[in-house]
N, CA, C and O atoms as a DFTB+ gen file, in Angstrom:
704 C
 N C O
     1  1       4.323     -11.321     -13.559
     2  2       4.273     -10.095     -12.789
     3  2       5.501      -9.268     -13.151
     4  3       6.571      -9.805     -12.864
     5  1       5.561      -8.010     -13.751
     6  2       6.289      -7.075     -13.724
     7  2       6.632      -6.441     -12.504
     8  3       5.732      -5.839     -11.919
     9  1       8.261      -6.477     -11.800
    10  2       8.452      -6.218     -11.107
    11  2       9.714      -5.169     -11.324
    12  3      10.597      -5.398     -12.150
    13  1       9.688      -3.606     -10.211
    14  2      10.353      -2.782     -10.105
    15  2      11.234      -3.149      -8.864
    16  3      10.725      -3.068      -7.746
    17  1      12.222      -3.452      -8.978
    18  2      12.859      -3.634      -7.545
    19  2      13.958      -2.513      -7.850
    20  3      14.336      -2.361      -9.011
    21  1      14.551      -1.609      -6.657
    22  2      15.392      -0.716      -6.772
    23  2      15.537      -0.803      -4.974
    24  3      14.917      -1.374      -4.077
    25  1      16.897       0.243      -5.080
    26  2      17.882      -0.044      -3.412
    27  2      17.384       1.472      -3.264
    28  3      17.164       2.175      -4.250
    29  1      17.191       2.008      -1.663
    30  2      17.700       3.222      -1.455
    31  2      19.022       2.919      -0.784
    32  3      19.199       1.832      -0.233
    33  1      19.767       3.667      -0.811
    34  2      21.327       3.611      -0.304
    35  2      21.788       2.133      -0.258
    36  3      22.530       1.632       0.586
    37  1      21.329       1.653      -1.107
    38  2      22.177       0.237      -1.412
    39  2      21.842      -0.411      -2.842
    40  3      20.714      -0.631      -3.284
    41  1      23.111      -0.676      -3.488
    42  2      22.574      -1.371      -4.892
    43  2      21.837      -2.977      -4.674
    44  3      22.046      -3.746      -3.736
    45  1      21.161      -3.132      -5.548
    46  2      20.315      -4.350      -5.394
    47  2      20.829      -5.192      -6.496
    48  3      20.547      -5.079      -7.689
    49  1      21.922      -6.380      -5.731
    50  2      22.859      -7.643      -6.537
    51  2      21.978      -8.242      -7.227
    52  3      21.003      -8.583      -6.558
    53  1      21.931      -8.566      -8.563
    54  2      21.680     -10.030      -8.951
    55  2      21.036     -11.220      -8.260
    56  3      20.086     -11.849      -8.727
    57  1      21.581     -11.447      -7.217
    58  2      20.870     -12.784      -6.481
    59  2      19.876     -12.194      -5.402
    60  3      19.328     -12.878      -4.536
    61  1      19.707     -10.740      -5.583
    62  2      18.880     -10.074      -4.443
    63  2      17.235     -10.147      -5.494
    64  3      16.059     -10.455      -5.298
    65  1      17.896      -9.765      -6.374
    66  2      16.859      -9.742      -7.196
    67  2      16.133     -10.979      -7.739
    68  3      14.922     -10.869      -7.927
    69  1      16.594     -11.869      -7.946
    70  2      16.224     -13.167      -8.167
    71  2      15.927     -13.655      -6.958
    72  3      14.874     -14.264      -7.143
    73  1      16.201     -13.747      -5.907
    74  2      15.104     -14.368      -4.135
    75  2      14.128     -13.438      -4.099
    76  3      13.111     -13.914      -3.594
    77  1      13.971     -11.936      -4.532
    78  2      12.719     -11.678      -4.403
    79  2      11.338     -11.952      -5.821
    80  3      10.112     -11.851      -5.798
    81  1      12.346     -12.327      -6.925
    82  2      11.381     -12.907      -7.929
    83  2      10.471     -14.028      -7.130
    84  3       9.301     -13.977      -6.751
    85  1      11.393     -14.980      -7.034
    86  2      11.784     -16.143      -6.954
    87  2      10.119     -16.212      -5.506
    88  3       9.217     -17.045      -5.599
    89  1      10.172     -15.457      -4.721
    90  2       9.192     -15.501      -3.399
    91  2       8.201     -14.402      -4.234
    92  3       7.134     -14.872      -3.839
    93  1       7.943     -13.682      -4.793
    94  2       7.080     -12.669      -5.115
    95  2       6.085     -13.637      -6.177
    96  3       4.897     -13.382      -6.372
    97  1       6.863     -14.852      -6.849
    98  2       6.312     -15.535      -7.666
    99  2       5.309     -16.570      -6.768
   100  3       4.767     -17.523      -7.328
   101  1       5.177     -16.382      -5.791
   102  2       3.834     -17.336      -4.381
   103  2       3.015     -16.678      -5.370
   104  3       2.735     -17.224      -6.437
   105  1       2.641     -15.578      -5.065
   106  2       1.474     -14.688      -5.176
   107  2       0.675     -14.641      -6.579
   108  3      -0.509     -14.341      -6.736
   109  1       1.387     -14.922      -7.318
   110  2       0.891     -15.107      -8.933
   111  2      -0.121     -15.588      -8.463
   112  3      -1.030     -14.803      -8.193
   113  1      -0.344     -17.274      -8.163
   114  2      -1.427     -17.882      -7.636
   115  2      -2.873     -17.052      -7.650
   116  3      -3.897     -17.120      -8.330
   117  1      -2.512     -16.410      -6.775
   118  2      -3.828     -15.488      -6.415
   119  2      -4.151     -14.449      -7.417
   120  3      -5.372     -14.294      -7.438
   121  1      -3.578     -13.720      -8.207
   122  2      -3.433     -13.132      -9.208
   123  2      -4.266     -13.541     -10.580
   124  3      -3.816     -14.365     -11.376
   125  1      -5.733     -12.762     -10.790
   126  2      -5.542     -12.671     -12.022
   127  2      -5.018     -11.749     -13.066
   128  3      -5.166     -10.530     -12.983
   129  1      -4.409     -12.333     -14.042
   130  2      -3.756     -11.421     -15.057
   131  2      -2.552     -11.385     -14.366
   132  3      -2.077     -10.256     -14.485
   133  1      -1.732     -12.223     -13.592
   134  2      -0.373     -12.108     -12.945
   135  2       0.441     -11.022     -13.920
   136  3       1.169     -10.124     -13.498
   137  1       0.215     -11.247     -15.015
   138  2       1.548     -10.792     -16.259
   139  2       1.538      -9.387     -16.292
   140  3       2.543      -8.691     -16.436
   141  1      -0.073      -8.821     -16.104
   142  2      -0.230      -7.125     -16.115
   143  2      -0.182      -6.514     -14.879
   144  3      -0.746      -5.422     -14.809
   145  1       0.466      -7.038     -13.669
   146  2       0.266      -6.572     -12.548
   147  2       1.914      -6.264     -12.553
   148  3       2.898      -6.924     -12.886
   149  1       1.730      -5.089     -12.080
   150  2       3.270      -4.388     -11.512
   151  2       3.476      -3.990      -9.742
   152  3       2.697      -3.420      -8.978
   153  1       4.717      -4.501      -9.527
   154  2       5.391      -4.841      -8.478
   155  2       6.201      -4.176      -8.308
   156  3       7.187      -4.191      -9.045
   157  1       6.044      -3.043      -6.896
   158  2       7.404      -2.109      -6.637
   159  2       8.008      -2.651      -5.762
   160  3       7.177      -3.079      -4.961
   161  1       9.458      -2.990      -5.306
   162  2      10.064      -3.276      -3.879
   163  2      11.015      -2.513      -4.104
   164  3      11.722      -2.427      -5.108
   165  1      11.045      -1.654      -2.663
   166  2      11.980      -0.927      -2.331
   167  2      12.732      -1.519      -0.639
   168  3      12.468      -1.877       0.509
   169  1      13.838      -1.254      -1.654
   170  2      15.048      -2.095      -0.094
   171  2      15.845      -1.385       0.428
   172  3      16.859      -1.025      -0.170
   173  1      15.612      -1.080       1.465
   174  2      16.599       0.270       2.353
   175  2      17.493      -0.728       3.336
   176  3      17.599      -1.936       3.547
   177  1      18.137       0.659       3.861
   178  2      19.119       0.004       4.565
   179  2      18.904       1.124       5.996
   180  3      19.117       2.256       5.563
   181  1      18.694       1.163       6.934
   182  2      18.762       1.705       8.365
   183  2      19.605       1.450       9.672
   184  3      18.912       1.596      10.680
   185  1      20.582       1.194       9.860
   186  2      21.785       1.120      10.327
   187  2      21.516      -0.673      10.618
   188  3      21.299      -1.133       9.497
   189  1      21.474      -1.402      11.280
   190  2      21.533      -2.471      10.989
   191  2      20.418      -3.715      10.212
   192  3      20.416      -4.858       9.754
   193  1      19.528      -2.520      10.467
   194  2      18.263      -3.512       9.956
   195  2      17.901      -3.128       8.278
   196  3      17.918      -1.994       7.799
   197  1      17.634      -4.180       7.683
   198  2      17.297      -3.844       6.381
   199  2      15.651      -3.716       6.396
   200  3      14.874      -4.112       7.266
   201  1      15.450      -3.233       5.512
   202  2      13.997      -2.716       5.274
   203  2      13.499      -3.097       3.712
   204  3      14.108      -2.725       2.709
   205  1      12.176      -3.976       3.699
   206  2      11.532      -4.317       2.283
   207  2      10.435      -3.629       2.346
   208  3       9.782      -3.446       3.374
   209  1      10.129      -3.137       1.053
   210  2       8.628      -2.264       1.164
   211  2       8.418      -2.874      -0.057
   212  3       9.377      -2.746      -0.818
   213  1       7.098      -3.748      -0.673
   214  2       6.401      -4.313      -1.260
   215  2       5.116      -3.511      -1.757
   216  3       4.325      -3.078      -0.919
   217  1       4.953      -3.355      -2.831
   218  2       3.568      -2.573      -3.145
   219  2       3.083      -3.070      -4.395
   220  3       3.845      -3.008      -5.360
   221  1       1.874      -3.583      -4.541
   222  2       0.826      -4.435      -5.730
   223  2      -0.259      -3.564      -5.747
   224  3      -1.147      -3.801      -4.928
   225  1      -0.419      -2.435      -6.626
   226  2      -1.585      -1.560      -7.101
   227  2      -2.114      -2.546      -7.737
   228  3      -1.357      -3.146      -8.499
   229  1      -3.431      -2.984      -7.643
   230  2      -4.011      -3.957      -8.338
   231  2      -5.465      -2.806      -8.562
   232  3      -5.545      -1.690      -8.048
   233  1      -6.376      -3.375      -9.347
   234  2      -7.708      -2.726      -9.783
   235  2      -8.305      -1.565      -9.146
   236  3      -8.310      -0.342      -9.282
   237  1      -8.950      -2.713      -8.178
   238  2      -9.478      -1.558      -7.268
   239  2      -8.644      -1.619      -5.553
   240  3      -8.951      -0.868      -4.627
   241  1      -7.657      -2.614      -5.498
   242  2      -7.074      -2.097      -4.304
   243  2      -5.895      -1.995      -4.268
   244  3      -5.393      -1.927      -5.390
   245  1      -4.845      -1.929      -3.013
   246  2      -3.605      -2.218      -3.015
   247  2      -2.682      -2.732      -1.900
   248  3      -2.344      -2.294      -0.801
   249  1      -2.461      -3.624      -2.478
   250  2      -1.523      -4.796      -1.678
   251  2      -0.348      -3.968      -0.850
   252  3       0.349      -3.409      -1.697
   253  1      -0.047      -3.788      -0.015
   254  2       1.224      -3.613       0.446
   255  2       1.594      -3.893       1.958
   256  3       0.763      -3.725       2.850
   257  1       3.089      -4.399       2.238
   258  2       3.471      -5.103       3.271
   259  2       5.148      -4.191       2.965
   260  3       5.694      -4.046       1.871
   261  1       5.786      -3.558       4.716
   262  2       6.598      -3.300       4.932
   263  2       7.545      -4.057       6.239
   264  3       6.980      -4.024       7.332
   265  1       8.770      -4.652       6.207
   266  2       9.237      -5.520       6.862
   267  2      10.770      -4.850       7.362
   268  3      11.444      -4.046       6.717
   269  1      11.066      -5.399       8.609
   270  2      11.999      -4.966       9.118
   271  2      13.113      -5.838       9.290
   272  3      12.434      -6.863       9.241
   273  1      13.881      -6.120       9.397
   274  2      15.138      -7.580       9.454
   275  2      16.242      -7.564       9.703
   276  3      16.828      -6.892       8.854
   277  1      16.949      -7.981      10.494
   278  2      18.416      -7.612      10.452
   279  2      18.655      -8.201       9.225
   280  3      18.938      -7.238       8.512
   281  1      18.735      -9.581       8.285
   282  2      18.688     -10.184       7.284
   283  2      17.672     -10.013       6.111
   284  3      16.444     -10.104       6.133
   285  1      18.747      -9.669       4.806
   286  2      17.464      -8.817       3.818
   287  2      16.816     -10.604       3.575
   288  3      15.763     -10.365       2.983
   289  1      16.845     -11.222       3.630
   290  2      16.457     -12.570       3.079
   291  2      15.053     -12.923       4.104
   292  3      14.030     -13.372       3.587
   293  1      15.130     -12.710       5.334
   294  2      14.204     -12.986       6.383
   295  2      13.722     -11.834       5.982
   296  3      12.706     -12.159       5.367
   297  1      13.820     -10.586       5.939
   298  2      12.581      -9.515       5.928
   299  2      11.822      -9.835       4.419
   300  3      10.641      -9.490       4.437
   301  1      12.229     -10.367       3.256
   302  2      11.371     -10.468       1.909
   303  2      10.524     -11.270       2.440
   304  3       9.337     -10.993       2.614
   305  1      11.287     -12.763       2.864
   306  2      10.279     -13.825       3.165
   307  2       9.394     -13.274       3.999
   308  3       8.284     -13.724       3.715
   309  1       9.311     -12.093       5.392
   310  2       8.481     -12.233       6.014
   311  2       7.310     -11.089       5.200
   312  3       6.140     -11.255       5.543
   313  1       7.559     -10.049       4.239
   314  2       6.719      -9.257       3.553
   315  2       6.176     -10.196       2.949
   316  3       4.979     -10.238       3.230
   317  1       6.563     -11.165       2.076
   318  2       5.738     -11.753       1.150
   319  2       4.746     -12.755       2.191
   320  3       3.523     -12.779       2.051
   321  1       5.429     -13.528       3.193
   322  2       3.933     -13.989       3.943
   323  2       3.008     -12.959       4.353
   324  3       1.799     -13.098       4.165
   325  1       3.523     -11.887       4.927
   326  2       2.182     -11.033       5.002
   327  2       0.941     -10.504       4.185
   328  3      -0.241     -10.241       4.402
   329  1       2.240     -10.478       2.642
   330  2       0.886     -10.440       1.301
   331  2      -0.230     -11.289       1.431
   332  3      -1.450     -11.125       1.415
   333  1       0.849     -12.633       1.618
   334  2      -0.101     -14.048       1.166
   335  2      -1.358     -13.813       2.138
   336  3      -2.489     -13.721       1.659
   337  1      -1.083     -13.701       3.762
   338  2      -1.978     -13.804       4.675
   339  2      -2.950     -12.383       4.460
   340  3      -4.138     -12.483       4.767
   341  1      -2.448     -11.091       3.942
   342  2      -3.705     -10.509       3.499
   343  2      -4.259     -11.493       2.940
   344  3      -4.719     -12.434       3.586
   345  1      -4.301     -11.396       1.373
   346  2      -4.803     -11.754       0.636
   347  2      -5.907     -12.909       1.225
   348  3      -7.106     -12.656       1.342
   349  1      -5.317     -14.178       1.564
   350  2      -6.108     -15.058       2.129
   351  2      -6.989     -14.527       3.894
   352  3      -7.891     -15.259       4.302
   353  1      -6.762     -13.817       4.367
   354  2      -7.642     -13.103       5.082
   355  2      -9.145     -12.436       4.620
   356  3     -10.316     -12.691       4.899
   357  1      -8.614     -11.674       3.960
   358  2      -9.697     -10.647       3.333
   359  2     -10.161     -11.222       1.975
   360  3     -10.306     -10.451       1.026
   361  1     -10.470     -12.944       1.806
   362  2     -10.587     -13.513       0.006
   363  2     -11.682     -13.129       0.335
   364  3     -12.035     -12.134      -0.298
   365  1     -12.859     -13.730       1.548
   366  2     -13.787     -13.632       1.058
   367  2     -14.562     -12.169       1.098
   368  3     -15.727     -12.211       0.703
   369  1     -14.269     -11.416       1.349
   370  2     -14.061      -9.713       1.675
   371  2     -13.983      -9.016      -0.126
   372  3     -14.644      -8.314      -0.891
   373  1     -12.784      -9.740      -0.075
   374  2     -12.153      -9.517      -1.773
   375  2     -13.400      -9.865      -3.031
   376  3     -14.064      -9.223      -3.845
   377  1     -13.261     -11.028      -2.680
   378  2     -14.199     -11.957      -3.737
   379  2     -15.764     -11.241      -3.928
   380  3     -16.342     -11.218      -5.015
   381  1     -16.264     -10.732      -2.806
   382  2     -17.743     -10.078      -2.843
   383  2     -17.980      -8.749      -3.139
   384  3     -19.072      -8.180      -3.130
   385  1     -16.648      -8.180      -3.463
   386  2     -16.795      -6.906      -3.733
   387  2     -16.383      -6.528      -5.034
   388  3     -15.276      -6.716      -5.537
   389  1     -17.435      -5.945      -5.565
   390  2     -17.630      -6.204      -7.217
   391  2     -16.499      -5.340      -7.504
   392  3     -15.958      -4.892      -6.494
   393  1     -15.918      -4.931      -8.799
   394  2     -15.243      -3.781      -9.421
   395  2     -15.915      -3.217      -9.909
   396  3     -16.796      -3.536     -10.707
   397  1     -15.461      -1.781      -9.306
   398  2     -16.181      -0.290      -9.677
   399  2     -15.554       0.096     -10.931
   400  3     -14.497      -0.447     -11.252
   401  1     -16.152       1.070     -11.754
   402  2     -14.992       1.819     -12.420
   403  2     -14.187       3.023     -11.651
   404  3     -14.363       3.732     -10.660
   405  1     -13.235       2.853     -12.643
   406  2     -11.958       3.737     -11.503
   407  2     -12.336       4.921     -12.238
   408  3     -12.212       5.002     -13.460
   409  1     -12.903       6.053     -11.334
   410  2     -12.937       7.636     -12.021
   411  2     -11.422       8.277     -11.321
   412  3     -11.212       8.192     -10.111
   413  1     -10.723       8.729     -12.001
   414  2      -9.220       9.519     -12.133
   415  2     -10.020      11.165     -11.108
   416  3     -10.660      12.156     -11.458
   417  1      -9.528      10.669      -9.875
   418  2      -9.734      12.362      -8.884
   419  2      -8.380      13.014      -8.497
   420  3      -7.518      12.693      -7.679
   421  1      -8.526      14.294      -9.588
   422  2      -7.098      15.171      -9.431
   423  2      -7.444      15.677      -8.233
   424  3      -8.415      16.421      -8.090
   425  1      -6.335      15.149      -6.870
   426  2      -6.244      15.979      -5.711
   427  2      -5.351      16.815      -5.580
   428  3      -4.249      16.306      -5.377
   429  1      -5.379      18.084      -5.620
   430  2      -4.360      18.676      -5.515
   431  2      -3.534      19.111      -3.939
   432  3      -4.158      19.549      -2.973
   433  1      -2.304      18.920      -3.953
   434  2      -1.847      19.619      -1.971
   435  2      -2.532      20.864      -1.814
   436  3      -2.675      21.670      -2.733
   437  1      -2.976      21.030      -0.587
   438  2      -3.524      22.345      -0.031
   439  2      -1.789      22.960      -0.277
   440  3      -0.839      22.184      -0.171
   441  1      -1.619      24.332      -0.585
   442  2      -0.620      25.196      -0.146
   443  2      -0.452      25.399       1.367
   444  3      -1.391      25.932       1.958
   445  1       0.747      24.998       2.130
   446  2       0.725      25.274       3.794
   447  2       1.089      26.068       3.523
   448  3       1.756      26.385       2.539
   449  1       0.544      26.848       4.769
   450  2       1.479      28.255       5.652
   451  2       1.618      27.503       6.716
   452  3       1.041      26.651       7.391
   453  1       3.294      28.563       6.570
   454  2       3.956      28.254       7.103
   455  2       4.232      29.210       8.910
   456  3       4.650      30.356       9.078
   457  1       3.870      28.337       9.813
   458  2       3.417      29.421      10.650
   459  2       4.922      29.751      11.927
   460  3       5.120      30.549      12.843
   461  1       5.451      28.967      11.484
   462  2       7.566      29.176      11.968
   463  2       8.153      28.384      10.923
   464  3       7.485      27.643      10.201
   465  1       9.368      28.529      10.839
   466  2      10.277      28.555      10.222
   467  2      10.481      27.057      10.452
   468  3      10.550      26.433       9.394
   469  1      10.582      26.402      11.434
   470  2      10.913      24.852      11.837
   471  2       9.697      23.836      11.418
   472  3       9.719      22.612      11.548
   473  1       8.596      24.655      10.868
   474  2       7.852      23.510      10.169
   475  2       8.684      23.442       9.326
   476  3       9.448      24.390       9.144
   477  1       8.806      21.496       8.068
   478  2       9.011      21.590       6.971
   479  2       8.128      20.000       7.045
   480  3       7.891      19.146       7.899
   481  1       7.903      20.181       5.925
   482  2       7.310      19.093       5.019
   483  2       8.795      18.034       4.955
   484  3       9.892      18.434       4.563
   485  1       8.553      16.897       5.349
   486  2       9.200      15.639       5.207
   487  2       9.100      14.956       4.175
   488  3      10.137      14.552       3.649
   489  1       7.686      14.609       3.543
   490  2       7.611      13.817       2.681
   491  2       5.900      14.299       1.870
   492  3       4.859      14.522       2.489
   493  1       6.059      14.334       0.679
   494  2       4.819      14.642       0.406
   495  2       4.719      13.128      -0.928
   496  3       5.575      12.512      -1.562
   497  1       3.484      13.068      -0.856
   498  2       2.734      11.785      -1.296
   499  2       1.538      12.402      -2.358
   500  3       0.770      13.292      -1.993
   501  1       1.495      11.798      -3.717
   502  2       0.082      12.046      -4.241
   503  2      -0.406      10.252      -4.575
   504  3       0.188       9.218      -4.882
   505  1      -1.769      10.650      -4.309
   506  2      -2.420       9.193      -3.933
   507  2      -3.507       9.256      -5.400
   508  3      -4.002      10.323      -5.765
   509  1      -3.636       8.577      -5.774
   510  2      -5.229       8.501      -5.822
   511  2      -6.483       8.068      -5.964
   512  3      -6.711       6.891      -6.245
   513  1      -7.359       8.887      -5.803
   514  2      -8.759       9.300      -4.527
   515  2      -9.652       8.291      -5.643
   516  3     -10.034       8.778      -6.707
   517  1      -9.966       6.722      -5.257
   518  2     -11.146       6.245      -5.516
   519  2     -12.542       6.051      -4.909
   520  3     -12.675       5.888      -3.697
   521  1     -13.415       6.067      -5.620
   522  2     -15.119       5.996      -5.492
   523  2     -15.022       4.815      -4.367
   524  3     -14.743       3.754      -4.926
   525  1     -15.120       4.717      -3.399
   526  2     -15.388       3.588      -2.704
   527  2     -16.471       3.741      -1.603
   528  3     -17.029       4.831      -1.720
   529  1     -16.881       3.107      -0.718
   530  2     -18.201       2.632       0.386
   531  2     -17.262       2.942       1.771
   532  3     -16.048       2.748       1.703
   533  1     -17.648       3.248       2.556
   534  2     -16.401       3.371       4.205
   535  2     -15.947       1.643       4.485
   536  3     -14.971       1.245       5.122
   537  1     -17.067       0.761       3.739
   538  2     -16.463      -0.954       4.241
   539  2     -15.674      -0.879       3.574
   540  3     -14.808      -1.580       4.097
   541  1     -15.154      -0.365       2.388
   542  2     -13.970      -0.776       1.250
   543  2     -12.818      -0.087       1.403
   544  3     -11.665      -0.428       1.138
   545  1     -13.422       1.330       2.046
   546  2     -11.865       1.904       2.839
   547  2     -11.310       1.261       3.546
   548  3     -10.132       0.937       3.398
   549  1     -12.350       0.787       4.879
   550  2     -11.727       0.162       5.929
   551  2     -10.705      -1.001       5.416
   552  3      -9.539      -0.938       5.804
   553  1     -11.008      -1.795       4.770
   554  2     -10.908      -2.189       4.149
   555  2      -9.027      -2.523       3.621
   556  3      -8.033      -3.152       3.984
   557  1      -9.413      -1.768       2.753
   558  2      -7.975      -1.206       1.864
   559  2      -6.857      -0.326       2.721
   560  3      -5.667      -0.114       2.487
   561  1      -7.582       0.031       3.636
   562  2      -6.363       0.727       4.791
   563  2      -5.916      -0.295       5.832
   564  3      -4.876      -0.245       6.489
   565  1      -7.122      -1.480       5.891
   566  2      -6.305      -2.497       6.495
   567  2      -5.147      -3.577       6.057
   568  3      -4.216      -4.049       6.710
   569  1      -5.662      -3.835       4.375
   570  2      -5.114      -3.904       3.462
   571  2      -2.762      -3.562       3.085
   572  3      -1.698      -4.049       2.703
   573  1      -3.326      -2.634       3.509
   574  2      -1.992      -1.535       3.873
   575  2      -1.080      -1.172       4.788
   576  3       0.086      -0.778       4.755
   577  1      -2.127      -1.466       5.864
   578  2      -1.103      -1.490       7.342
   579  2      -1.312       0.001       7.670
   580  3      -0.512       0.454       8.488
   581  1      -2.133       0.748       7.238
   582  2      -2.004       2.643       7.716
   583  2      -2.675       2.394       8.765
   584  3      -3.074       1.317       9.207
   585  1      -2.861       4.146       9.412
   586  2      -3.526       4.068      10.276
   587  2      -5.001       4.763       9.967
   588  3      -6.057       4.674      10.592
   589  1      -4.599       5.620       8.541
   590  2      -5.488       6.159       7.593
   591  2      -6.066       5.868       6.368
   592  3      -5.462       4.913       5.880
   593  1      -7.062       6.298       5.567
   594  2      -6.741       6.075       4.146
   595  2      -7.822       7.245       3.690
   596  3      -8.768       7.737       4.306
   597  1      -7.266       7.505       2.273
   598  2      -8.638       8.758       1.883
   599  2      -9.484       8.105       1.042
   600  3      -9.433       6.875       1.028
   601  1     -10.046       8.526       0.525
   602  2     -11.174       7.690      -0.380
   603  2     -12.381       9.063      -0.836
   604  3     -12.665      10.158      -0.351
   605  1     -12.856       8.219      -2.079
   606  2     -13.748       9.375      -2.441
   607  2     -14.982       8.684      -1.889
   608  3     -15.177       7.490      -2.119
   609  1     -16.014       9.591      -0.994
   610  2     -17.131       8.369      -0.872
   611  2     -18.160       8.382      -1.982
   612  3     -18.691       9.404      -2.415
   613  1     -18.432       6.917      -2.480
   614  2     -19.462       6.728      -3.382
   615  2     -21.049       6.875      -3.656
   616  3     -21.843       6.589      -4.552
   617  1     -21.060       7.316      -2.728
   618  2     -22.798       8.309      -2.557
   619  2     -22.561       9.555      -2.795
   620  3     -23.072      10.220      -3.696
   621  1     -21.534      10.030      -1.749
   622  2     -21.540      11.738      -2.200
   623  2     -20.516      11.796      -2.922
   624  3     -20.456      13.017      -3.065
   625  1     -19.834      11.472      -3.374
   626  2     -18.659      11.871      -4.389
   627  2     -17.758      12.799      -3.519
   628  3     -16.845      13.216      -4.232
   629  1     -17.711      13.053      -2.850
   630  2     -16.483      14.013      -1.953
   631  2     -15.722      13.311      -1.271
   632  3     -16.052      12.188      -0.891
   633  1     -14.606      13.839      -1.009
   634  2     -13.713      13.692      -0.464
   635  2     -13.765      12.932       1.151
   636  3     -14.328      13.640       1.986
   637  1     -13.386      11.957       1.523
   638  2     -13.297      11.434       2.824
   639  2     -12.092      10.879       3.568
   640  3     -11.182      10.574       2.798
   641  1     -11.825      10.655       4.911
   642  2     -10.790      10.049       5.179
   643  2     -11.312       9.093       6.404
   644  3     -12.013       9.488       7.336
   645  1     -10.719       7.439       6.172
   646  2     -11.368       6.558       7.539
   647  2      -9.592       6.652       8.281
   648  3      -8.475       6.979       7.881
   649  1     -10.115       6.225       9.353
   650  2      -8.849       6.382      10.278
   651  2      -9.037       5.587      11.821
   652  3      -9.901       5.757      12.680
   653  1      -7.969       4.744      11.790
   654  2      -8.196       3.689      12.953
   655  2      -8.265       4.545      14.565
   656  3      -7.592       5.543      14.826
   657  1      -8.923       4.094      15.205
   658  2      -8.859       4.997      16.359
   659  2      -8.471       4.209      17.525
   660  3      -8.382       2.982      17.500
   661  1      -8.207       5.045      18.700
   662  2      -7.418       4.567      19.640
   663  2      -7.684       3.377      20.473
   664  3      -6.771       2.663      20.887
   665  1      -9.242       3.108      20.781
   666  2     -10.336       2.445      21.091
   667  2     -10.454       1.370      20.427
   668  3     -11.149       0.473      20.904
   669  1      -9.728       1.170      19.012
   670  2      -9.764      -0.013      17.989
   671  2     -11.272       0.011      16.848
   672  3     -11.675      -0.749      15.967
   673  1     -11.787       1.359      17.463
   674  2     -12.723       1.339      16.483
   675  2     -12.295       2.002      15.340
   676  3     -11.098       2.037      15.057
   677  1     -13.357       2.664      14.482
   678  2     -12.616       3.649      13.506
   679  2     -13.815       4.463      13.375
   680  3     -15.006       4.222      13.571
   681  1     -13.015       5.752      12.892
   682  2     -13.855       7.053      11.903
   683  2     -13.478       7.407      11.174
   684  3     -12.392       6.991      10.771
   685  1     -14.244       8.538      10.472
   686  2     -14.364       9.099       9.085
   687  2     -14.525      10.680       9.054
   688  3     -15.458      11.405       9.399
   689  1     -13.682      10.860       8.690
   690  2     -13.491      12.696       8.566
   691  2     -14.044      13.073       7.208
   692  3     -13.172      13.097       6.339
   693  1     -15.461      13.420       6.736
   694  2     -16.023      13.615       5.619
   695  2     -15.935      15.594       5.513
   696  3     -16.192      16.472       6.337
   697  1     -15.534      15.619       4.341
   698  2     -15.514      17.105       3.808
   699  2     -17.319      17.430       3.444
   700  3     -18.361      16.837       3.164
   701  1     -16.717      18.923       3.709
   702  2     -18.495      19.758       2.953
   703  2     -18.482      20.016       1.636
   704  3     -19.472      20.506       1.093
């Protein structure tokens, strides 16, 4: 597994980097093609608690687990059990759901207006938008830990978004 590990506001030592090899290497297991799969962790720092963010773009889905810790050593270990327990949660979920081909959907940001001065954009994100079924969203946004996810739907080819709702059920905000 090719892995990106980098610090925000903190450099990432030598032995930081080797305990998260060292635990990121569980997961191979489950992994086929371990060697072509790339691995981002990003390790922040928030006044006392450290922060791991883990992310495995794999085929058609993506792995990711974010952890909180006063100890960066307890928050890796506890991201990487959460991988593991996706993963082994959703195998047989995983296992039955064939691979699609991935069609490349340029989404572009809507332009905001700006309707006062005290809006601003915090963080902007480009994702992207695969062919999937609303079970494979659900899915992959559970996958993730959001409370959202977009997806292109695979009947109509347009644009969709599933989204957990308050009730514990979920919906789907489909475009015209």
């Amino acid at each position: 597994m090719f892995m990106i590990i980098r610090g925000d506001k903190l450099s990432v030592t030598e032995s930081m980097k080797s305990y998260i090899d060292e635990k990121l290497g569980r997961l191979e297991k489950y992994l086929e093609n371990a060697s072509d799969v790339r691995c981002t962790v990003l390790v922040k720092v928030r006044g006392k608690e450290q922060i791991v963010e883990i992310t495995i773009p794999l085929k058609s889905i993506i792995l990711r687990s974010e952890e909180k810790q006063e100890d960066f050593y307890k928050a890796v270990d506890k991201a990487v059990d959460v991988l593991e327990r996706q993963i082994r949660k959703n195998k047989t979920k995983l296992m039955a759901k064939q691979a699609k081909t991935i069609v490349d959907f340029d989404f572009n940001a809507i332009e905001e207006e700006k309707a006062e001065e005290t809006l601003e954009v915090i963080k902007r994100k480009k994702v992207e938008v695969k062919p999937m079924s609303e079970e494979e969203a659900i899915l992959q946004m559970e996958l993730i830990g959001h409370q959202f996810y977009m997806y292109k739907d695979s009947e109509t080819l347009s644009p969709a978004v599933v989204y957990k709702r308050k009730d514990g059920g979920y919906g789907v905000i489909e475009s015209e």
